[in-house]
mmCIF file of the protein (N, C-alpha, C, O) and its ligand, coordinates in Angstrom:
data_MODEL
# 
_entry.id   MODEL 
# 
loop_
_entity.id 
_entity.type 
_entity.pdbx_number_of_molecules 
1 polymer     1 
2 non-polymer 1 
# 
_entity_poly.entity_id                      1 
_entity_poly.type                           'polypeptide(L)' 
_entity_poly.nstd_linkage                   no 
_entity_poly.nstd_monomer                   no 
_entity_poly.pdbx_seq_one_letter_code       
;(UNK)(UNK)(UNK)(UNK)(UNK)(UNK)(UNK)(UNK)(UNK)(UNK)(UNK)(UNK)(UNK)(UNK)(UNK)(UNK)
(UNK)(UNK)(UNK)(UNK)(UNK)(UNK)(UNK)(UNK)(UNK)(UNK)(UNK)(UNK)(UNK)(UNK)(UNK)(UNK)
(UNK)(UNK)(UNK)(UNK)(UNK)(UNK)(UNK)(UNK)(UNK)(UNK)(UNK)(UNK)(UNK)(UNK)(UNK)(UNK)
(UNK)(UNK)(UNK)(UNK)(UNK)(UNK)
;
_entity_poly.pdbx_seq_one_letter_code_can   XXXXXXXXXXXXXXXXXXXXXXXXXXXXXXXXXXXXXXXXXXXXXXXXXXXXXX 
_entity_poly.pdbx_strand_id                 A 
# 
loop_
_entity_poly_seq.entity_id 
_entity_poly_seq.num 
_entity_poly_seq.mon_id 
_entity_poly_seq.hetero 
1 1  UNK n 
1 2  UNK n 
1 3  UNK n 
1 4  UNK n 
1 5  UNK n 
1 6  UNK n 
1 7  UNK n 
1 8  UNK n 
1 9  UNK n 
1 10 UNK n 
1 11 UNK n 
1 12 UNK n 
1 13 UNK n 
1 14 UNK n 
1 15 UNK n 
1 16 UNK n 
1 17 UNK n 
1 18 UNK n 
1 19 UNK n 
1 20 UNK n 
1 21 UNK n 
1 22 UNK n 
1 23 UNK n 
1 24 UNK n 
1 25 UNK n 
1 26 UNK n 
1 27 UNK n 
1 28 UNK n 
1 29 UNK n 
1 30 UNK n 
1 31 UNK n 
1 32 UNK n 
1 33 UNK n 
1 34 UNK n 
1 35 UNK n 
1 36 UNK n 
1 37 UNK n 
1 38 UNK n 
1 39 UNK n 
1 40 UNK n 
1 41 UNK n 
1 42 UNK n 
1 43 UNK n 
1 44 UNK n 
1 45 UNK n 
1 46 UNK n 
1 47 UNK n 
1 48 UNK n 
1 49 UNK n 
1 50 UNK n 
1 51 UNK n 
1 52 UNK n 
1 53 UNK n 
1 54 UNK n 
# 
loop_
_struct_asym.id 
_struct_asym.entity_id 
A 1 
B 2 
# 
loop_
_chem_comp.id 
_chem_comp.type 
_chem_comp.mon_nstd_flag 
UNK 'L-peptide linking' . 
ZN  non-polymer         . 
# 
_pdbx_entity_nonpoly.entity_id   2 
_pdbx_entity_nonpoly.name        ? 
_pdbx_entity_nonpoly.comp_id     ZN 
# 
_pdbx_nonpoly_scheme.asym_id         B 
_pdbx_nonpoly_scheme.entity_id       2 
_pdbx_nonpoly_scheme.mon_id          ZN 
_pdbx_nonpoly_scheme.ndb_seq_num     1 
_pdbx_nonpoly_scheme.pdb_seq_num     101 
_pdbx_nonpoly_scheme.auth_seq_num    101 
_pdbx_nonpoly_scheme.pdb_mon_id      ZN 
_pdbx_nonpoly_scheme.auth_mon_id     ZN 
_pdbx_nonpoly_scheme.pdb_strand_id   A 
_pdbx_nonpoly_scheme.pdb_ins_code    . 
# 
loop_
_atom_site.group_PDB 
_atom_site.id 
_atom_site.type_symbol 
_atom_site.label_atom_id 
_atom_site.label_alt_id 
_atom_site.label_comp_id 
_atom_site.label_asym_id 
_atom_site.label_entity_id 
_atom_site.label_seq_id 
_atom_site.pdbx_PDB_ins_code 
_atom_site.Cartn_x 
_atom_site.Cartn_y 
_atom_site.Cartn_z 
_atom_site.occupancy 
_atom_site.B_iso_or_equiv 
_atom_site.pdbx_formal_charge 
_atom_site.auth_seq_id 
_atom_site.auth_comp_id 
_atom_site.auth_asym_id 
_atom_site.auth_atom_id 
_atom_site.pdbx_PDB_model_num 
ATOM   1   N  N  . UNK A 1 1  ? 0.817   -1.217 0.000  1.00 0.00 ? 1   UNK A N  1 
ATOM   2   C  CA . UNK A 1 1  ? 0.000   0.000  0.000  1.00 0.00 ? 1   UNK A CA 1 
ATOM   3   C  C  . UNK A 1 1  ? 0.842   1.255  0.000  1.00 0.00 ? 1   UNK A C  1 
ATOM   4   O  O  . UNK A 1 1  ? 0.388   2.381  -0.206 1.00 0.00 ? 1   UNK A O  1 
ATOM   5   N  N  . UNK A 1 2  ? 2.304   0.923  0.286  1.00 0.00 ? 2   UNK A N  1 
ATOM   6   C  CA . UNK A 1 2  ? 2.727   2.232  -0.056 1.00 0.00 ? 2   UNK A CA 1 
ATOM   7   C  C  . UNK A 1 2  ? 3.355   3.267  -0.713 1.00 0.00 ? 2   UNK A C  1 
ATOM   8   O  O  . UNK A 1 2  ? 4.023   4.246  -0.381 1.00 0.00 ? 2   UNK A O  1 
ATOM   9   N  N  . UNK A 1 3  ? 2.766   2.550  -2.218 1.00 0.00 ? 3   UNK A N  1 
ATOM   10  C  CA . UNK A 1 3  ? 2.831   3.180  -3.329 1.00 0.00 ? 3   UNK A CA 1 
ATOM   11  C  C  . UNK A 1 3  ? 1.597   3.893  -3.615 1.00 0.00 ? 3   UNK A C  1 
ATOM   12  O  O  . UNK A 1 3  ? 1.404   4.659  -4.558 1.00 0.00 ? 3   UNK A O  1 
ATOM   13  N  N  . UNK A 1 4  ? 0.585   3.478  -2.476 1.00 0.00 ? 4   UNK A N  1 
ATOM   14  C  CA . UNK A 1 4  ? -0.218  4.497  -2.941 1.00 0.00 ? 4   UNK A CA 1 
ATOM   15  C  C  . UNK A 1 4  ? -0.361  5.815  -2.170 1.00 0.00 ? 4   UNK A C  1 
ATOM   16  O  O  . UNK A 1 4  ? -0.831  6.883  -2.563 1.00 0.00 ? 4   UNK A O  1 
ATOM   17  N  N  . UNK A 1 5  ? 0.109   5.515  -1.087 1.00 0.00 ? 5   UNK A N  1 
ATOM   18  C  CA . UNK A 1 5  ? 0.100   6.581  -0.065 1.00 0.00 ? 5   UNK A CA 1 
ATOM   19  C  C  . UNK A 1 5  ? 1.179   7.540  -0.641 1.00 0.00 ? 5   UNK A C  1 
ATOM   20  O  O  . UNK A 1 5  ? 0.940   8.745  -0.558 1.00 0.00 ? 5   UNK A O  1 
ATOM   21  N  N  . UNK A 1 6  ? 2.087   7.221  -1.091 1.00 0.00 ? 6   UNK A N  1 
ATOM   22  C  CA . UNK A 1 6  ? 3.445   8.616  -1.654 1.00 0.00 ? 6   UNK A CA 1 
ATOM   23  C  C  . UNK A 1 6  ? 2.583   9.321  -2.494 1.00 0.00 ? 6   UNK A C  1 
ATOM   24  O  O  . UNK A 1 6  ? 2.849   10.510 -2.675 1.00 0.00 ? 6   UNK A O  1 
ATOM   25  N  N  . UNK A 1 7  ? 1.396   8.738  -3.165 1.00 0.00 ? 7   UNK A N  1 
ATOM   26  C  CA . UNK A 1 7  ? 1.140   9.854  -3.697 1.00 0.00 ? 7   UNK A CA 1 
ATOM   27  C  C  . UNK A 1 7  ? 0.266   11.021 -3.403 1.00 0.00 ? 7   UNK A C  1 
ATOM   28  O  O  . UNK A 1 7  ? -0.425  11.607 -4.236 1.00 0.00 ? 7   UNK A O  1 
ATOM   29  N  N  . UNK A 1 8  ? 0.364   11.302 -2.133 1.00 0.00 ? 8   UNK A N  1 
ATOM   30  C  CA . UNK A 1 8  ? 0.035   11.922 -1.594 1.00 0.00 ? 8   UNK A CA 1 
ATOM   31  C  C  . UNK A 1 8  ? -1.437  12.609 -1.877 1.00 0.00 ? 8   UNK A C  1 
ATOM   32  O  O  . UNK A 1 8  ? -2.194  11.661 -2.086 1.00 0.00 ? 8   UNK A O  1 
ATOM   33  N  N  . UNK A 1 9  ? -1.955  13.480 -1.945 1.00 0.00 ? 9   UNK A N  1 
ATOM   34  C  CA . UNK A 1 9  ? -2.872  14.062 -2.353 1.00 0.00 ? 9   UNK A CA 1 
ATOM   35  C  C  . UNK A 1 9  ? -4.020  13.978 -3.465 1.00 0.00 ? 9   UNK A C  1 
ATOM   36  O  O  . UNK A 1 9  ? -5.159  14.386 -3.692 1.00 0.00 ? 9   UNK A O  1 
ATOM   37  N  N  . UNK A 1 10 ? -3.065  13.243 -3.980 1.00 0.00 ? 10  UNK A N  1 
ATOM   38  C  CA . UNK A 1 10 ? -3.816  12.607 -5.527 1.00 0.00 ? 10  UNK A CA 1 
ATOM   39  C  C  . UNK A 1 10 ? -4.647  11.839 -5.264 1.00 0.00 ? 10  UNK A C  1 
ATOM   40  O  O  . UNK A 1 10 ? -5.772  11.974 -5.746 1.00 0.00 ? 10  UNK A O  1 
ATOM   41  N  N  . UNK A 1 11 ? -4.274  10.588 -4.246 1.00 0.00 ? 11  UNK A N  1 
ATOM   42  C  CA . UNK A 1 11 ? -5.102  9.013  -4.118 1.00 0.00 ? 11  UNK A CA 1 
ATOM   43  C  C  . UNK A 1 11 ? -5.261  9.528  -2.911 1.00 0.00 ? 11  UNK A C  1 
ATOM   44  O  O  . UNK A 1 11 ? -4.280  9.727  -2.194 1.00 0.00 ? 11  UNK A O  1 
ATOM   45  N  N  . UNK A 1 12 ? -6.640  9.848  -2.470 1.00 0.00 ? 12  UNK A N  1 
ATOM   46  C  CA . UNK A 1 12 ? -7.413  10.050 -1.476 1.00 0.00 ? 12  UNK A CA 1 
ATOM   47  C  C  . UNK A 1 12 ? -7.218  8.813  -0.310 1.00 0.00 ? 12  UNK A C  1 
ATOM   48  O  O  . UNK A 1 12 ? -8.051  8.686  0.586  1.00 0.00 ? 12  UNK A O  1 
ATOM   49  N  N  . UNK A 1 13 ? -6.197  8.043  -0.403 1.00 0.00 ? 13  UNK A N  1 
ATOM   50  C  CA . UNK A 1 13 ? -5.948  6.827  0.482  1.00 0.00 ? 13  UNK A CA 1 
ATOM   51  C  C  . UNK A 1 13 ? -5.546  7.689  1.875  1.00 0.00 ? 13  UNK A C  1 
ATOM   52  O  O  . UNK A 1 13 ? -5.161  8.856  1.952  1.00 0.00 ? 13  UNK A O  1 
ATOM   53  N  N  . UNK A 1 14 ? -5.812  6.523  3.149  1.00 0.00 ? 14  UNK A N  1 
ATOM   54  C  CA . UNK A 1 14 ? -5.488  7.201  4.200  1.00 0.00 ? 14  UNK A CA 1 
ATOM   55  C  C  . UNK A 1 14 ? -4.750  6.380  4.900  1.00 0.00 ? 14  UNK A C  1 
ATOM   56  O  O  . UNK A 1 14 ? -4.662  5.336  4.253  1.00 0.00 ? 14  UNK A O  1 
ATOM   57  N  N  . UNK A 1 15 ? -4.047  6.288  6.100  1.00 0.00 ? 15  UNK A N  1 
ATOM   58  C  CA . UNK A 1 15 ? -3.804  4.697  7.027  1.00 0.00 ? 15  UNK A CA 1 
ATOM   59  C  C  . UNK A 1 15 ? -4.363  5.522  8.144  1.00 0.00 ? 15  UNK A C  1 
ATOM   60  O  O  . UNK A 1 15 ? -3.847  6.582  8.498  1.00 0.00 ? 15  UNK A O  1 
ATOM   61  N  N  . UNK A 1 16 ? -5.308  5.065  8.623  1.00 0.00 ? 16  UNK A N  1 
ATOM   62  C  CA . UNK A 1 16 ? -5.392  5.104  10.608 1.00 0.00 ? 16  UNK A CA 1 
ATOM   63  C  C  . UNK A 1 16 ? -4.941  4.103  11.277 1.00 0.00 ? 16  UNK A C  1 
ATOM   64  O  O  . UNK A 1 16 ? -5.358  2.949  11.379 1.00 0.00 ? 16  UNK A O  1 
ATOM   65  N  N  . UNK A 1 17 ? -3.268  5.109  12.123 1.00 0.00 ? 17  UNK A N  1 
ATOM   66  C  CA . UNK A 1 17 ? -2.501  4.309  12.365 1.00 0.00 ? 17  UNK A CA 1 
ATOM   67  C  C  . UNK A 1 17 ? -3.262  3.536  14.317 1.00 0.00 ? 17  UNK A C  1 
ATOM   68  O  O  . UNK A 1 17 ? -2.781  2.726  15.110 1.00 0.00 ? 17  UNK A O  1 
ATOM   69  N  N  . UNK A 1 18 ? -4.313  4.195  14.319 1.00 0.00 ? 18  UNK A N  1 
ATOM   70  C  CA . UNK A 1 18 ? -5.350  4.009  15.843 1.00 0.00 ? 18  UNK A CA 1 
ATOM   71  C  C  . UNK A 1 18 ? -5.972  2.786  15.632 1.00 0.00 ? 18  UNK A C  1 
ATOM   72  O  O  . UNK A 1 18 ? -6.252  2.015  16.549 1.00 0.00 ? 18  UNK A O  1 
ATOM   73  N  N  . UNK A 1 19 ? -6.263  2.521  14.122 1.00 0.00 ? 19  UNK A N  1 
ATOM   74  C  CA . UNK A 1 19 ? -6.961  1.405  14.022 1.00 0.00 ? 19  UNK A CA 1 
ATOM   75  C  C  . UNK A 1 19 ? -6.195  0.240  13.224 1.00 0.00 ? 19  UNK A C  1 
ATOM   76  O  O  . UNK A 1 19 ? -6.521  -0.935 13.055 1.00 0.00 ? 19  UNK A O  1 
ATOM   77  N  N  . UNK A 1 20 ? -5.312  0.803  12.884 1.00 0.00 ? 20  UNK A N  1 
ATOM   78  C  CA . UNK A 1 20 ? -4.157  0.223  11.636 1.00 0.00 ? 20  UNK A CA 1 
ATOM   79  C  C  . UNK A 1 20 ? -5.468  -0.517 10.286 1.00 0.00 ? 20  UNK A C  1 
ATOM   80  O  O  . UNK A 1 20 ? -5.871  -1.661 10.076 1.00 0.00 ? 20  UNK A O  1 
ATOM   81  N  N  . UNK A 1 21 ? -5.761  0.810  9.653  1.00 0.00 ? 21  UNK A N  1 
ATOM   82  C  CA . UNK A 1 21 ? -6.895  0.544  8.871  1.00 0.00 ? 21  UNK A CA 1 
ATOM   83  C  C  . UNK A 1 21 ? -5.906  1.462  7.525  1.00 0.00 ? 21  UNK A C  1 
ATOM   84  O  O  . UNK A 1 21 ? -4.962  2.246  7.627  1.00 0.00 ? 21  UNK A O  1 
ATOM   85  N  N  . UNK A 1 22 ? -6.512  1.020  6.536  1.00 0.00 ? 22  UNK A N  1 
ATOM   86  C  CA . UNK A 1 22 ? -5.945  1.694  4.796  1.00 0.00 ? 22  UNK A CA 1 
ATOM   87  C  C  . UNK A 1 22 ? -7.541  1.917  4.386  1.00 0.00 ? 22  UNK A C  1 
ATOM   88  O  O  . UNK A 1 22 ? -8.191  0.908  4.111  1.00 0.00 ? 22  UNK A O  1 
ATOM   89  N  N  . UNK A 1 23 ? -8.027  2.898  4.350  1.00 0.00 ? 23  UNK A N  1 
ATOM   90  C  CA . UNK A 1 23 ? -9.319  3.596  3.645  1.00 0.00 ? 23  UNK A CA 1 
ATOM   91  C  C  . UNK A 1 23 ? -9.021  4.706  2.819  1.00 0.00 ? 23  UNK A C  1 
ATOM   92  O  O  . UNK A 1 23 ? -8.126  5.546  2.907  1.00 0.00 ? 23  UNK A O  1 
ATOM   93  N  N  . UNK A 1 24 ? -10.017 4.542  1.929  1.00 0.00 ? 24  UNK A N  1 
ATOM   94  C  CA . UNK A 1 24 ? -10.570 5.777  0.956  1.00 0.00 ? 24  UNK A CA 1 
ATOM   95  C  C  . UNK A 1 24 ? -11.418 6.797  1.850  1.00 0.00 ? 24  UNK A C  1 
ATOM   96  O  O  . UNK A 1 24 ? -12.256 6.560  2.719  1.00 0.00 ? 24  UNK A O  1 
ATOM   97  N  N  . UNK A 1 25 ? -10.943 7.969  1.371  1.00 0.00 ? 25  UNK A N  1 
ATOM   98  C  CA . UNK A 1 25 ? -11.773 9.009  1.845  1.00 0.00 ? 25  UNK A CA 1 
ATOM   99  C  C  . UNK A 1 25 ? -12.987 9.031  1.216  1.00 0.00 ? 25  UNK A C  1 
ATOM   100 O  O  . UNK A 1 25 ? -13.071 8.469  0.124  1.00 0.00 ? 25  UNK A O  1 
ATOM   101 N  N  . UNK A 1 26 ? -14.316 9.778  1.875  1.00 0.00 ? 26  UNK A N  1 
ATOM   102 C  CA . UNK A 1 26 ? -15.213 10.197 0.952  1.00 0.00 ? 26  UNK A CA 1 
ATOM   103 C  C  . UNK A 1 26 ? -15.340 11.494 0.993  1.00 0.00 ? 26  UNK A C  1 
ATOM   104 O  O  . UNK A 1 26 ? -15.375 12.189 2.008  1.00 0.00 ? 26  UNK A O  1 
ATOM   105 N  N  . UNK A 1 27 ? -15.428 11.930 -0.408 1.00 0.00 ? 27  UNK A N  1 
ATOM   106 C  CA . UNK A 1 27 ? -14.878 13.204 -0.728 1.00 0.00 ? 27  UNK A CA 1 
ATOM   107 C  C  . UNK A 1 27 ? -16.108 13.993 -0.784 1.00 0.00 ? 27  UNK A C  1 
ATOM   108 O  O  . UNK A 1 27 ? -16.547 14.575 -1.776 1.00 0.00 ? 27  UNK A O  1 
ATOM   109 N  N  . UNK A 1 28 ? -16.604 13.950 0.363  1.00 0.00 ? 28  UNK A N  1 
ATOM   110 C  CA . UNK A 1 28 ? -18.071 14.960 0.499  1.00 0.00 ? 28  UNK A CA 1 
ATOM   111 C  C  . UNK A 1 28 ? -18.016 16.046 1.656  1.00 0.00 ? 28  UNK A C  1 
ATOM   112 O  O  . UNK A 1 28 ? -18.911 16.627 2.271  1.00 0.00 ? 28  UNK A O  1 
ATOM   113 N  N  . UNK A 1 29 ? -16.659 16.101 1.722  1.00 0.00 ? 29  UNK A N  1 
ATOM   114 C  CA . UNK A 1 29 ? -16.322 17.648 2.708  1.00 0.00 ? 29  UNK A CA 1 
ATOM   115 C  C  . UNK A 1 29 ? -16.141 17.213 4.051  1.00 0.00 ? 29  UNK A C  1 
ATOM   116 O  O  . UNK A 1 29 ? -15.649 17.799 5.015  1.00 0.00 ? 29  UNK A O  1 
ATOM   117 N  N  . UNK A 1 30 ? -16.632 16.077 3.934  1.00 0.00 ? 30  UNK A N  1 
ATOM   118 C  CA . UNK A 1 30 ? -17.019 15.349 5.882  1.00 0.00 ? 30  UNK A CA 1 
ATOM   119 C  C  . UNK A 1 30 ? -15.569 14.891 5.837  1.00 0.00 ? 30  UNK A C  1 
ATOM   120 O  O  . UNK A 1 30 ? -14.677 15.199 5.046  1.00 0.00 ? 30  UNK A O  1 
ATOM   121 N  N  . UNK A 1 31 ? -15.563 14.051 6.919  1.00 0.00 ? 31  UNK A N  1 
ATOM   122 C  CA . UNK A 1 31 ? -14.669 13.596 7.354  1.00 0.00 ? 31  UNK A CA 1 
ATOM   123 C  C  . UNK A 1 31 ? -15.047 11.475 7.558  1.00 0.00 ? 31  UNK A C  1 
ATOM   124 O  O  . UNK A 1 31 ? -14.567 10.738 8.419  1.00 0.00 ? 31  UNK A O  1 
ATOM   125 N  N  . UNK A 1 32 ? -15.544 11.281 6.982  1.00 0.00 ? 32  UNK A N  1 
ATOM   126 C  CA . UNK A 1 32 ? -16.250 9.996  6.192  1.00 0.00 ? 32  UNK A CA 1 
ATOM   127 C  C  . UNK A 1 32 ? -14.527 9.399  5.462  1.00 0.00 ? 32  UNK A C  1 
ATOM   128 O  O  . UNK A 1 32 ? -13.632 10.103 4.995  1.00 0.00 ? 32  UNK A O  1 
ATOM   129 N  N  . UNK A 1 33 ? -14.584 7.605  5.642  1.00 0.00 ? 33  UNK A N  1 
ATOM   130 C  CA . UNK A 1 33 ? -13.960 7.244  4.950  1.00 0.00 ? 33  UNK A CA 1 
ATOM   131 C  C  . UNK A 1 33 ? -14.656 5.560  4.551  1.00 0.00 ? 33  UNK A C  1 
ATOM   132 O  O  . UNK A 1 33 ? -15.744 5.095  4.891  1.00 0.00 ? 33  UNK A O  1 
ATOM   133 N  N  . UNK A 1 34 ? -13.849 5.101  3.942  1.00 0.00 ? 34  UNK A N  1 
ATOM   134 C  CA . UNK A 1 34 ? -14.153 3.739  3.307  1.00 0.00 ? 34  UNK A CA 1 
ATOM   135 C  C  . UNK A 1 34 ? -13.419 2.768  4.035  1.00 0.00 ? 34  UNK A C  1 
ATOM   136 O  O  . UNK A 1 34 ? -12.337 3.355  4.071  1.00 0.00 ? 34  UNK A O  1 
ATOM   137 N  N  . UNK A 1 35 ? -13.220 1.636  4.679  1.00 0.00 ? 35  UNK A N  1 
ATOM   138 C  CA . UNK A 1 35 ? -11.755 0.952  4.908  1.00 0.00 ? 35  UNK A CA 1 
ATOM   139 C  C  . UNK A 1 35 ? -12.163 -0.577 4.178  1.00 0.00 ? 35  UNK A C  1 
ATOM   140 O  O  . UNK A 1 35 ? -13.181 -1.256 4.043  1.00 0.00 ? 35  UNK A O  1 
ATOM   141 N  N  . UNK A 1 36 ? -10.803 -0.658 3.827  1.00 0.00 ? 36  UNK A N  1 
ATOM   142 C  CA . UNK A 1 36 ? -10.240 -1.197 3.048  1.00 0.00 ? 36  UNK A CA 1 
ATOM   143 C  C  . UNK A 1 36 ? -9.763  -2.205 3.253  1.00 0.00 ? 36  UNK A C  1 
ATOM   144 O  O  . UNK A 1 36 ? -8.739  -2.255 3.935  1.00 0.00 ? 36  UNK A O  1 
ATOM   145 N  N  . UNK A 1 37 ? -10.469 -3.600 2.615  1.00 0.00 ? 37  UNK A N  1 
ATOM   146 C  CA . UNK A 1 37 ? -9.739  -4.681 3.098  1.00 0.00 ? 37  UNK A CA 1 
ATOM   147 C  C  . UNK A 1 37 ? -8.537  -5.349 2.679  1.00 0.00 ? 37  UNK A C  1 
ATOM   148 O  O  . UNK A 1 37 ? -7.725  -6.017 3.318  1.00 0.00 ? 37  UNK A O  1 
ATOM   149 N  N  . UNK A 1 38 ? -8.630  -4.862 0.875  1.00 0.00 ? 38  UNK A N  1 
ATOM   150 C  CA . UNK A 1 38 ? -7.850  -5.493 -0.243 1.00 0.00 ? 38  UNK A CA 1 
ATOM   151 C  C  . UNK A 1 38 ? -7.346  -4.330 -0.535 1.00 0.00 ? 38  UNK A C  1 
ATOM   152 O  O  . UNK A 1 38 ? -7.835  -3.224 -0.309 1.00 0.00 ? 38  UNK A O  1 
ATOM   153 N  N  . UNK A 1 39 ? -6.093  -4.664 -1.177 1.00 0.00 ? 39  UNK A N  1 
ATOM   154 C  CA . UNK A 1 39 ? -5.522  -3.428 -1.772 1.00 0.00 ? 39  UNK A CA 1 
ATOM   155 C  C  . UNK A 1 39 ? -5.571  -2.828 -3.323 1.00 0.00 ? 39  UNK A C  1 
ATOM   156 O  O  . UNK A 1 39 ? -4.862  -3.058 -4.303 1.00 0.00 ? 39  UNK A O  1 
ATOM   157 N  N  . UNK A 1 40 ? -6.396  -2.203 -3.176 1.00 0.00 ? 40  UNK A N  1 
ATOM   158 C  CA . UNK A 1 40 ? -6.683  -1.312 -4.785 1.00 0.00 ? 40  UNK A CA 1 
ATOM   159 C  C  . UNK A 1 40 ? -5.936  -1.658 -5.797 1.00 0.00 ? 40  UNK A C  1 
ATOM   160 O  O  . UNK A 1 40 ? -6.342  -2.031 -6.898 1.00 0.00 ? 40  UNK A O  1 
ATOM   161 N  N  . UNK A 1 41 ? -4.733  -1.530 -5.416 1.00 0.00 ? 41  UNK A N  1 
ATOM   162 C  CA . UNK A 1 41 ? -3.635  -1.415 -6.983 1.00 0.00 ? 41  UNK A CA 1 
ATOM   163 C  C  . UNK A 1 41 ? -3.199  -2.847 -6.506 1.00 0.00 ? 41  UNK A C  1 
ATOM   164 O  O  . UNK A 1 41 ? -3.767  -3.379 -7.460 1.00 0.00 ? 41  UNK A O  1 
ATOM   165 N  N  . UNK A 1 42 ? -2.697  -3.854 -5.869 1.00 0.00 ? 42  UNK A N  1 
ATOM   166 C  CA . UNK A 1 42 ? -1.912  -5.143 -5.648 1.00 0.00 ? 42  UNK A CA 1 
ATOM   167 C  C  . UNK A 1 42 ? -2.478  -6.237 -5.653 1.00 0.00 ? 42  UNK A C  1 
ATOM   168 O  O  . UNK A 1 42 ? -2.066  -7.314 -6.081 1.00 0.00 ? 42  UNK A O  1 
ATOM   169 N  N  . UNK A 1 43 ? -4.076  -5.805 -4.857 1.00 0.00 ? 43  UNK A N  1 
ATOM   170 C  CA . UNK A 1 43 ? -4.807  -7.189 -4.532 1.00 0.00 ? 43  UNK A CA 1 
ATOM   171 C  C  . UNK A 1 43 ? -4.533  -7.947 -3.531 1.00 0.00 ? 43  UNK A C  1 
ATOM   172 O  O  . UNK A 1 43 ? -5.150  -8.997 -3.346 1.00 0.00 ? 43  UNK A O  1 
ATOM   173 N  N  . UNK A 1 44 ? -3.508  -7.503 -2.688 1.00 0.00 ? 44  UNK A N  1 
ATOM   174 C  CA . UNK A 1 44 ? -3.094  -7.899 -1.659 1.00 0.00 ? 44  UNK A CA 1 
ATOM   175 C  C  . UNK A 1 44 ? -3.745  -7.885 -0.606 1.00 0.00 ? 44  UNK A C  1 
ATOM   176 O  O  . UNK A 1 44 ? -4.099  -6.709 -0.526 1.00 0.00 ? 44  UNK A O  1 
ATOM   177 N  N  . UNK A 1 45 ? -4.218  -8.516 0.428  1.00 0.00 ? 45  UNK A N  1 
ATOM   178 C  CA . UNK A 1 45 ? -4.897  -8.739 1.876  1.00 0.00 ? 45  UNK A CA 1 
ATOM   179 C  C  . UNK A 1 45 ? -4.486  -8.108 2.696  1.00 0.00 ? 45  UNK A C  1 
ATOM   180 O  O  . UNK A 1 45 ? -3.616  -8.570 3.434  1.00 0.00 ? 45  UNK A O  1 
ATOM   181 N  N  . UNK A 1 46 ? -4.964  -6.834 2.855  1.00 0.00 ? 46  UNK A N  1 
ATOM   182 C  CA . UNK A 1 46 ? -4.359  -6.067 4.030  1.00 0.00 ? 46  UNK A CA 1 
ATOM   183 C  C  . UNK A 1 46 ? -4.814  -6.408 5.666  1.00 0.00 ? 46  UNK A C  1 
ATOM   184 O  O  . UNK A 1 46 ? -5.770  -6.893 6.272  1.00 0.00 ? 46  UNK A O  1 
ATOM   185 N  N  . UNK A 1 47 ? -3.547  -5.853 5.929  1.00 0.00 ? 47  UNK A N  1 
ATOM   186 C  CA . UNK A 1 47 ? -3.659  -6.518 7.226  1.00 0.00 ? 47  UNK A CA 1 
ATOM   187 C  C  . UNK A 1 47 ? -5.383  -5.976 8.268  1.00 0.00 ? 47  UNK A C  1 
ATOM   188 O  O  . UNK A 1 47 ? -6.076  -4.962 8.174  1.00 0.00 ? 47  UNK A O  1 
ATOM   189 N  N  . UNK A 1 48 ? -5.486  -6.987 9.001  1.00 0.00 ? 48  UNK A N  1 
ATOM   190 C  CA . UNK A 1 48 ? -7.131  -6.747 9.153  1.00 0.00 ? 48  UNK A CA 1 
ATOM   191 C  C  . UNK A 1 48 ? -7.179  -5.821 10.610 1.00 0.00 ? 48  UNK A C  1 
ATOM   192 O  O  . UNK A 1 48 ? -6.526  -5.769 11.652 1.00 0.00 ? 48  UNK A O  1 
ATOM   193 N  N  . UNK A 1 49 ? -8.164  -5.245 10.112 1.00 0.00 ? 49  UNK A N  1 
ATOM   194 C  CA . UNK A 1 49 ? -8.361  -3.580 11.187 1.00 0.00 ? 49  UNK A CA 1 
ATOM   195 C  C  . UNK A 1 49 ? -8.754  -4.301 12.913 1.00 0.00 ? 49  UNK A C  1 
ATOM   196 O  O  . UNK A 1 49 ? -9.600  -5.083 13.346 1.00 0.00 ? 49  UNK A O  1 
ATOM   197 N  N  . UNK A 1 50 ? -7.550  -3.478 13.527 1.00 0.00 ? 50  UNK A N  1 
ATOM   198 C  CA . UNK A 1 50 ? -7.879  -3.474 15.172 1.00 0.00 ? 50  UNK A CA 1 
ATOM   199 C  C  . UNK A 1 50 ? -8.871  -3.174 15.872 1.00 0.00 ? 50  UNK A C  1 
ATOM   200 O  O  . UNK A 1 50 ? -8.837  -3.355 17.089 1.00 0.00 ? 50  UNK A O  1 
ATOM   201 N  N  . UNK A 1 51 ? -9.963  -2.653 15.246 1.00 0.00 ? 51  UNK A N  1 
ATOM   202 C  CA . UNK A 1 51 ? -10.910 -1.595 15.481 1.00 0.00 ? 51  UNK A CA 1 
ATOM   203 C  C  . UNK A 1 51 ? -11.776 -2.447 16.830 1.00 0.00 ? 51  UNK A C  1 
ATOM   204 O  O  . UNK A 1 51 ? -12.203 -2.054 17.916 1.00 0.00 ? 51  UNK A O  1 
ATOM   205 N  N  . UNK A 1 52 ? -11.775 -3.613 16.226 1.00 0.00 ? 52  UNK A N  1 
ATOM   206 C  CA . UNK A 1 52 ? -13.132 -4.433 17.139 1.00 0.00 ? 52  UNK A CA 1 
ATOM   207 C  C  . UNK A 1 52 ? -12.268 -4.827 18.638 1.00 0.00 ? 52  UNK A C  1 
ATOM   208 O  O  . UNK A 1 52 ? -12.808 -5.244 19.662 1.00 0.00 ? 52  UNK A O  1 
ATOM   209 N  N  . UNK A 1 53 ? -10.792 -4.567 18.442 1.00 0.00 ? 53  UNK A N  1 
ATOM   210 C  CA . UNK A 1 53 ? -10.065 -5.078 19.572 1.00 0.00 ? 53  UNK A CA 1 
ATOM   211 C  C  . UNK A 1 53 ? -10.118 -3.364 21.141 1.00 0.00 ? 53  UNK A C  1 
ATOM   212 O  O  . UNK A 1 53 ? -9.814  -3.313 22.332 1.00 0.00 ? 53  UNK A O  1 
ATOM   213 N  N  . UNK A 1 54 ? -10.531 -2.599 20.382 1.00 0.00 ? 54  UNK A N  1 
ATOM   214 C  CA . UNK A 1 54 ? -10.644 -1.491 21.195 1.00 0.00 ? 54  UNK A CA 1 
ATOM   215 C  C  . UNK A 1 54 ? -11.420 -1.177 22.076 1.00 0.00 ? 54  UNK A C  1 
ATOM   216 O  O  . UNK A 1 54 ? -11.291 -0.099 22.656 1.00 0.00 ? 54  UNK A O  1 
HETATM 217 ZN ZN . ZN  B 2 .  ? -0.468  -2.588 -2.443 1.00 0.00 2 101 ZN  A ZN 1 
# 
């Protein structure tokens, strides 16, 4: 994933490093995102979000 993150600004990608999550933003002014299980450009299995461990 972190070829997509260098590109900074372009690919609306994010990491929340709180949840260790890789999401898409949603680009409706909010603060809304997508998370991400697979990786967009690789197809790769990203590692799975901490969120439920919190
Ligand atoms: Zn990747």
């Amino acid at each position: 994933m972190e070829h997509a993150l260098d590109n900074g600004d372009e690919v609306p990608i994010v990491y929340i490093a709180k949840y260790k999550e890789f999401a898409i933003k949603v680009l409706d002014g909010g603060s809304s995102y997508i998370v991400l299980k697979f990786c967009p450009w690789c197809g790769h299995i990203l590692p799975r979000s901490q969120r439920k461990k919190l």
